[in-house]
N, C-alpha and C positions, 0 to 999 in steps of 0.2 A: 376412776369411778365415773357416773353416767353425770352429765350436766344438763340442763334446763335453757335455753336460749326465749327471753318475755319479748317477741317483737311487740307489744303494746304494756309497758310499763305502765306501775300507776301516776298520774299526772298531779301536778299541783295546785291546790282551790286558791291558797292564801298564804303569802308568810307576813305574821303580823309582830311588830315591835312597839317600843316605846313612844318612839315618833309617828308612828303613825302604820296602813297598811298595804300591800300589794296582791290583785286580784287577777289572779288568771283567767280568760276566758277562750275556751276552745269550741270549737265546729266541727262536727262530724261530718265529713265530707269524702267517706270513704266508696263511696259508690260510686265517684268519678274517677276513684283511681285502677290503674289494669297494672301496676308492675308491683309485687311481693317485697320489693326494698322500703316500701311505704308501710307497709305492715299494714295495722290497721288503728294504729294512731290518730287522734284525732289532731287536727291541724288547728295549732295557736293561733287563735284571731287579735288580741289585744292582752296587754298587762296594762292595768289602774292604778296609778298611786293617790292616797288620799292620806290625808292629815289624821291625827288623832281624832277632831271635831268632826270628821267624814268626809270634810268639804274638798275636791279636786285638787291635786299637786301636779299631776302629766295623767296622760293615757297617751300608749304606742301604739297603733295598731297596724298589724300585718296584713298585706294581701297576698295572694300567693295564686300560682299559676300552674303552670304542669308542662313537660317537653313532650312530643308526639307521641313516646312510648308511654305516655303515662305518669312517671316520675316528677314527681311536684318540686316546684321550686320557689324562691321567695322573688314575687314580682314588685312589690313598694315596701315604704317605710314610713309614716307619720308620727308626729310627735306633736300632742295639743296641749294646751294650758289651759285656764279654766274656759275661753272660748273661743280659740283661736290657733290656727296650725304654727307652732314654731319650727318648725325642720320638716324637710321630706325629700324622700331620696327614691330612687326608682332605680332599677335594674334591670340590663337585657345581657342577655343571654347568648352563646354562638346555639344555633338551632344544631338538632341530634340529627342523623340521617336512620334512617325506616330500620335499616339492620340491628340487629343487637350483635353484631360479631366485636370482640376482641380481640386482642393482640396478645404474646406471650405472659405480659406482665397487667391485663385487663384493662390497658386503655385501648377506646373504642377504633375498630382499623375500617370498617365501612365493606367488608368484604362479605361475607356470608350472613343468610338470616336461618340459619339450622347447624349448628355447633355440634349436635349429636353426633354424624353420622362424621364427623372432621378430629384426625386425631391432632397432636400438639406436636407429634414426628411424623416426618413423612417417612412411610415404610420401606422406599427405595436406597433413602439412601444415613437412615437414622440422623436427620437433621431439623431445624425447625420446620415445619408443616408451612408452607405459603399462604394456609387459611389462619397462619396466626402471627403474619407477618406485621409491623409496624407500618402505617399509614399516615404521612407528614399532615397530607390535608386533615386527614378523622380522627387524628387525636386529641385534637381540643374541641372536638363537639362536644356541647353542653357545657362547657366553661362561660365565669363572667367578664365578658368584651367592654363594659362601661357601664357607672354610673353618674346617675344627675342629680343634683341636689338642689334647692328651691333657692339657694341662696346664688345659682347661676352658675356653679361648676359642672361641667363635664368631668372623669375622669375616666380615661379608658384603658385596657391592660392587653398587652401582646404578648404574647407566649410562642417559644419554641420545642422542639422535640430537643431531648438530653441525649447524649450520644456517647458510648463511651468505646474503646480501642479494646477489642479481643484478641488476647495473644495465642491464647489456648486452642488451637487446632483440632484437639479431640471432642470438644467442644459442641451443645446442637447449635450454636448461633457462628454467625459469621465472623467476617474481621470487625465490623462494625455492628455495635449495638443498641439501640433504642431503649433506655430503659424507662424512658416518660416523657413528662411535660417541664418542662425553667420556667420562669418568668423571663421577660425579656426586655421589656418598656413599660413605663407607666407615665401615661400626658396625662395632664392635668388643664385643660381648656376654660379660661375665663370666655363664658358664652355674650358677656355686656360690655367687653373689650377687644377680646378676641385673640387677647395673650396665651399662650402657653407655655408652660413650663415640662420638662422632658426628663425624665431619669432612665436612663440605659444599665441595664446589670449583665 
């Protein structure tokens, strides 16, 4: 049967309980965005908690940023009490390169900026297409590289390509396949010491 796909669902104003309530606040800020994965959703600026009396319990509030393609992301984080920031965390980002091309499995390979005219075989020899080949560097464009947190953490995250052994000869892919992104490390930098701590997977 036929389905319905809402890229802009209904949003929520309030969810209120006994203790007290929580208040969404969103931004329409759809005119700065150019890429259709955003829809046309409005971007959440802040959630309020307040007491049964009304009076301030936290407000979060979001900022949010966008990659060259348009595609938004979450740039901070704040968290205040009735007058004052208790937490805040910021986030960067690896920067996206200009192309929109992909790779067999749609991570970004940095190769082409027109997919149309580029098939997923190459006709010569019914094998994967080279325009949709896996690219070490362009794969983790637009992943999050570190965050910092007010209390003086760094923490930053490495990533590697996932690799796995193709036996299958008839096969479009080679002996060796890319099928994404691992984690690989994650440092965790006291920035008022200067310690870090390292976990490798």
């Amino acid at each position: 049967g036929a389905s319905t796909t809402y890229i802009s669902p209904p949003l929520p104003k309030t969810i209120t309980w006994n203790r007290g309530k929580i208040t969404f606040s969103f931004v329409d800020d759809t005119g700065s965005m150019s890429d259709e994965c955003n829809g046309t959703a409005n971007r959440l600026e802040s959630l309020t908690m307040t007491d049964p009396q009304g009076q301030l319990v936290r407000q979060i509030i979001f900022t949010s940023g966008a990659f060259g393609d348009g595609r938004r992301n979450l740039k901070s984080v704040s968290i205040k009490g009735e007058s004052e920031v208790l937490e805040a965390y910021s986030f960067i980002y690896k920067s996206r390169a200009k192309s929109d091309s992909k790779d067999f499995f749609g991570y970004p390979n940095g190769n082409i900026t027109d997919l149309k005219r580029h098939s997923v075989l190459s006709t010569a020899r019914l094998k994967l297409s080279k325009s949709r080949y896996s690219d070490a560097t362009s794969i983790t464009d637009g992943m999050l590289t570190s965050v910092k947190s007010s209390a003086g953490l760094e923490t930053t995250f490495e990533y590697e390509p996932s690799k796995i052994t193709n036996t299958d000869t008839l096969s479009i892919f080679g002996p060796e396949v890319t099928v994404g992104v691992r984690l690989k490390k994650i440092s965790v930098r006291d920035l008022k010491n200067g310690r870090t701590r390292t976990r490798e997977f």
